[in-house]
Each structure stands twice: as structure tokens, then as C-alpha cells.
C-alpha positions as CSV (number, residue, x, y, z in Angstrom):
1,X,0.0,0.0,0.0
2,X,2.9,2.6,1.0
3,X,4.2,1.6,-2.3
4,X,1.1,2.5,-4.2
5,X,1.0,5.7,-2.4
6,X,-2.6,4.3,-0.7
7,X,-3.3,5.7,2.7
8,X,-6.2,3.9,4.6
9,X,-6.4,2.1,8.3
10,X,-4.7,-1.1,8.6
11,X,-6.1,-3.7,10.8
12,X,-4.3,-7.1,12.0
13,X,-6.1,-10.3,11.3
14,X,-4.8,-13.4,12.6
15,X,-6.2,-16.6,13.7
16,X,-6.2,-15.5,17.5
17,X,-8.4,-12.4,16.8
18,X,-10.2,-13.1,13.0
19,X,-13.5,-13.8,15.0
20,X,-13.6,-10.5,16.7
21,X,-12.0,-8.9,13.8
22,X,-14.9,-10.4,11.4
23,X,-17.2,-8.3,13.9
24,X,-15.5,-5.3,13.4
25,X,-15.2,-5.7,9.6
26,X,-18.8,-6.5,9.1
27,X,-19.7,-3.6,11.3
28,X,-18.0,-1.4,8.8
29,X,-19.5,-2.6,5.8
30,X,-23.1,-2.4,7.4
31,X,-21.8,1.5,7.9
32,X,-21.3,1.6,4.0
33,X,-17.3,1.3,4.0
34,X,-15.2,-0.8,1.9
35,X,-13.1,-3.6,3.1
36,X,-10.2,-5.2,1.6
37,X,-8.6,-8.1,3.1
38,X,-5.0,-8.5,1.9
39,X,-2.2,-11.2,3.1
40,X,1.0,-11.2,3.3
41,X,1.2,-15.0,4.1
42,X,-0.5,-16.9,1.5
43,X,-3.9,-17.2,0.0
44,X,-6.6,-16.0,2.5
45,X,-8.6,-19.3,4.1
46,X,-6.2,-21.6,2.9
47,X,-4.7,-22.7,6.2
48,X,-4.6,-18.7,6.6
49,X,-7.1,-16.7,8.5
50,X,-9.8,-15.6,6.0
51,X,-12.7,-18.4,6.6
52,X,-14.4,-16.8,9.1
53,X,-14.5,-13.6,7.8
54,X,-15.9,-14.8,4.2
55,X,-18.4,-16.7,6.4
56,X,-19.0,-14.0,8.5
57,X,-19.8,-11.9,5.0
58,X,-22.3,-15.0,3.6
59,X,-24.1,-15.4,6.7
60,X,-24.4,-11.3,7.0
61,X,-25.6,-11.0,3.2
62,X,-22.3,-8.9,2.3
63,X,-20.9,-10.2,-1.2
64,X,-17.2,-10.3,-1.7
65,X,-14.9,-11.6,-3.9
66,X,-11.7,-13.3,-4.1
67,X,-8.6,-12.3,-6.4
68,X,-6.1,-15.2,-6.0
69,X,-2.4,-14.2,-5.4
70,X,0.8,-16.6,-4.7
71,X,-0.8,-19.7,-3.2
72,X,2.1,-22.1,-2.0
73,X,-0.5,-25.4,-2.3
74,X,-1.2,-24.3,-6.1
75,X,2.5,-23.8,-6.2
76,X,3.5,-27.1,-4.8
77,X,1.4,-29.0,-6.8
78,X,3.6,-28.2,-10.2
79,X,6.3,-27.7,-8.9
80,X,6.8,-30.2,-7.2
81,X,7.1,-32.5,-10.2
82,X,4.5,-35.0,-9.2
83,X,1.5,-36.0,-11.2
84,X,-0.5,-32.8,-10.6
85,X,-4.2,-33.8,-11.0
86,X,-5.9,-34.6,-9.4
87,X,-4.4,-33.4,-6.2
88,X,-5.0,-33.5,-2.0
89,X,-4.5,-30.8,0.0
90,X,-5.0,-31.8,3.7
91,X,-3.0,-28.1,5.1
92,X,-1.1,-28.9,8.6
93,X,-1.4,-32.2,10.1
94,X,-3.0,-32.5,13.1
95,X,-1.0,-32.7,16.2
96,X,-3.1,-34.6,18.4
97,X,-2.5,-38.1,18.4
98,X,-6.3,-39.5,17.8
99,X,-7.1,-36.7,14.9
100,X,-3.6,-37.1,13.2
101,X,-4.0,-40.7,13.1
102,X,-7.5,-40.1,11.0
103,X,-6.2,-37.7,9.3
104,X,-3.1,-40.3,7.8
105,X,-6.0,-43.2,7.4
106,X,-7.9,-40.7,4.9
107,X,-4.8,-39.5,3.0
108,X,-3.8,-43.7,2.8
109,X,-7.2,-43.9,0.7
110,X,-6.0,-42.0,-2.2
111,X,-3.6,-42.5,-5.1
112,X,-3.2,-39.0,-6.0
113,X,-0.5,-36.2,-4.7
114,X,-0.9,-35.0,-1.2
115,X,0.5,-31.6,-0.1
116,X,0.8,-30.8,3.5
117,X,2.1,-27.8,5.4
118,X,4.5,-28.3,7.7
119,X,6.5,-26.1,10.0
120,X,9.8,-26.5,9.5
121,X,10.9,-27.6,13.0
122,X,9.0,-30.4,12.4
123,X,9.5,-31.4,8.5
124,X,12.0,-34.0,9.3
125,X,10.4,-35.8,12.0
126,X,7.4,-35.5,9.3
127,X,8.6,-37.1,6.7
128,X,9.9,-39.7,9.1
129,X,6.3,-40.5,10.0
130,X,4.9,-40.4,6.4
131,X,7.8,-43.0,5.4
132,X,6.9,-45.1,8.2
133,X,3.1,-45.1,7.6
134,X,3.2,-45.2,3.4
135,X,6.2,-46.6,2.4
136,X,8.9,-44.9,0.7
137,X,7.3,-42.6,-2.2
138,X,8.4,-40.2,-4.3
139,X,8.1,-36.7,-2.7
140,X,9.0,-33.4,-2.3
141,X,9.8,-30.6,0.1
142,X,9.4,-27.3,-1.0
143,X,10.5,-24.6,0.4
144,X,9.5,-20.7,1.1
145,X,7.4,-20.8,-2.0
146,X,6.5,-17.9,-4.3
147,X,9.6,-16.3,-2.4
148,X,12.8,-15.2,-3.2
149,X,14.2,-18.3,-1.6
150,X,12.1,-21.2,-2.9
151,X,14.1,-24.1,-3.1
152,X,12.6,-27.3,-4.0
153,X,14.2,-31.1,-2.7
154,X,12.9,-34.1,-4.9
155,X,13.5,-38.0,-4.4
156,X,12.1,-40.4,-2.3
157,X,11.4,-40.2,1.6
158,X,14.3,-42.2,2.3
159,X,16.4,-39.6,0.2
160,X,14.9,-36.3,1.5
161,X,15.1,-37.2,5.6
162,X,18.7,-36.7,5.9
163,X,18.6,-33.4,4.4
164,X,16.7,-31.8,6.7
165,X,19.2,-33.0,10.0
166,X,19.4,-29.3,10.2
167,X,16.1,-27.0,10.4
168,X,15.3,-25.2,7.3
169,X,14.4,-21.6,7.3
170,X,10.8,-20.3,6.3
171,X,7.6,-22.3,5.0
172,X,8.0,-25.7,4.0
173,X,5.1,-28.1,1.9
174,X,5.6,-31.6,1.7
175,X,3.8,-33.3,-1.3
176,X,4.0,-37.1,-2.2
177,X,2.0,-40.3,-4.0
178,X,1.0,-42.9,-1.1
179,X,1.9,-46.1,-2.9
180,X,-0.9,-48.1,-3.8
181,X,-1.9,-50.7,-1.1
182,X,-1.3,-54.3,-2.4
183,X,-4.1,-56.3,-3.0
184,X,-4.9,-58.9,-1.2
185,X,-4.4,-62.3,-2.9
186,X,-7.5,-64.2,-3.9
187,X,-7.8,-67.3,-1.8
188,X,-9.0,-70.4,-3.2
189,X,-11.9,-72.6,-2.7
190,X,-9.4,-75.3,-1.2
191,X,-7.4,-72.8,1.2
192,X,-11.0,-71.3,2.2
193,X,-12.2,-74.3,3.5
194,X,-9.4,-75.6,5.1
């Protein structure tokens, strides 16, 4: 905005105040203002804060619109050099044990590419756990995308953990095929009975 020489209140939005912020915002439109809700972080609602305001808009009959900017999941999904359609975005993994564990069962049920956030504090121990639970796949970590320093690792689980013994810096997405569960073998009529 300073570069564009516009000059109009600025208000944080962030996932420990968008509720109350969505308030305030609505109250404004309903007073005949504009409202323009810009990130720096990503795409708005995309495992950003944005959600509740849009819903906050639909359920108070204000129409908006959306004008799509960087979005690291679109990003990832090319870039990453994986089979791009169709694709899974499933954002951050859940930390809790019971939800995370759900959350691994329902990307095991596709055949597609998966992208996850991660932080990167955690993208080894990550990628660690996806090897353990699917096998080791072809993947990708990509970092700080739509950046100046997006760099992008390729291989296979196995090949990308020991790159990451140190922490990276910034954003990281993680995107990889779940092999395809084997089949079970058809038993026959003999081995069935016995």
C-alpha cells in the first residue's frame, strides 16, 4: 500500500483475533465502508485466517470476492514435479494423536499427490512418519514458495530425511503419492475351506 502511495487504516487479522476482527469488519461494511482483506502469508482461508470472515460476510448478506495471489498449495502441486491432477491438500497435520491418526487413514485412501504444510521444526520428524506409515514414495519438500528463496528437494522419503538434520528456514510443503496398497491375494476354494 505505501508503495502505491494508498493511505487507509490497517487492521491485524490473525487466527487469535479473525473472530472479533470479522465483527469489526462487518460492522464497517453495514456503515457503507469498503473492506479489503489483503495477506502477506498466503492465500486468505487456505490454512490462513480468512474463513471466518468470508463466512461471517455469507451469513451477513455482504458479497465479496476473491482475487487469488501466490498460493504455495497451487504452487507445490507443479512444482513439485509429481503428477498434478488430481491433487489432496489436507493443510497442517493434526498434532493430536487421535485426529492425526485419522487424518493419515484418509490420505492412505488416495492415489493422487498429497501436499501438506509443515513447520519447519517439524518437517523431518514429518517425513519420518509419512515413510513409516506409506512406504517410501516419491516426494517433495518445498520450500518458502513464491519467495525469493524457494528451493525445492525431490527424491524419495528415504532420500529427503537426511537433508533436513538441520532445520530449514521459512515455510515448507511436503507433497508425495501414497503407494498403492497391495491387493490382497484371492484365496481359493481349497485354502477357504481348510
Amino acid at each position: 500500500m505505501t508503495h502505491l502511495g494508498i493511505e487507509k487504516p490497517v487492521l491485524s487479522c490473525h487466527s487469535h483475533n479473525e473472530r472479533a476482527r470479522s465483527e469489526q469488519l462487518l460492522q464497517a461494511l453495514a456503515a457503507g465502508q469498503e473492506v479489503a482483506y489483503v495477506s502477506d502469508a498466503g492465500m486468505p482461508a487456505v490454512s490462513d485466517p480468512g474463513a471466518v470472515l468470508a463466512q461471517a460476510c455469507i451469513a451477513g448478506g455482504f458479497p465479496y470476492t476473491v482475487v487469488p495471489g501466490a498460493s504455495a498449495v497451487l504452487t507445490a502441486a507443479v512444482l513439485s514435479g509429481l503428477p498434478p491432477q488430481p491433487f489432496s491438500f489436507f493443510g497442517f497435520l493434526p498434532r493430536e494423536s487421535k485426529p492425526r491418526k485419522e487424518t493419515l487413514a484418509a490420505i492412505g485412501s488416495v492415489q493422487h499427490q498429497v501436499i501438506l504444510y509443515e513447520s519447519p521444526h517439524r518437517v523431518q520428524a514429518t517425513l519420518r512418519e509419512l515413510e513409516a506409515t506409506f512406504g517410501d514414495c516419491q516426494a517433495a519438500v518445498l520450500r518458502e514458495l513464491t519467495k525469493k528463496f524457494e528451493t525445492v528437494y525431490r527424491g524419495t522419503f528415504q532420500s529427503l530425511i537426511p537433508l533436513f538434520e538441520t532445520e530449514p528456514k521459512g515455510e515448507c510443503v511436503l507433497a508425495f503419492v501414497p503407494k498403492p496398497k497391495p491387493k490382497p491375494k484371492a484365496r481359493s476354494l481349497d485354502e477357504a475351506l481348510l
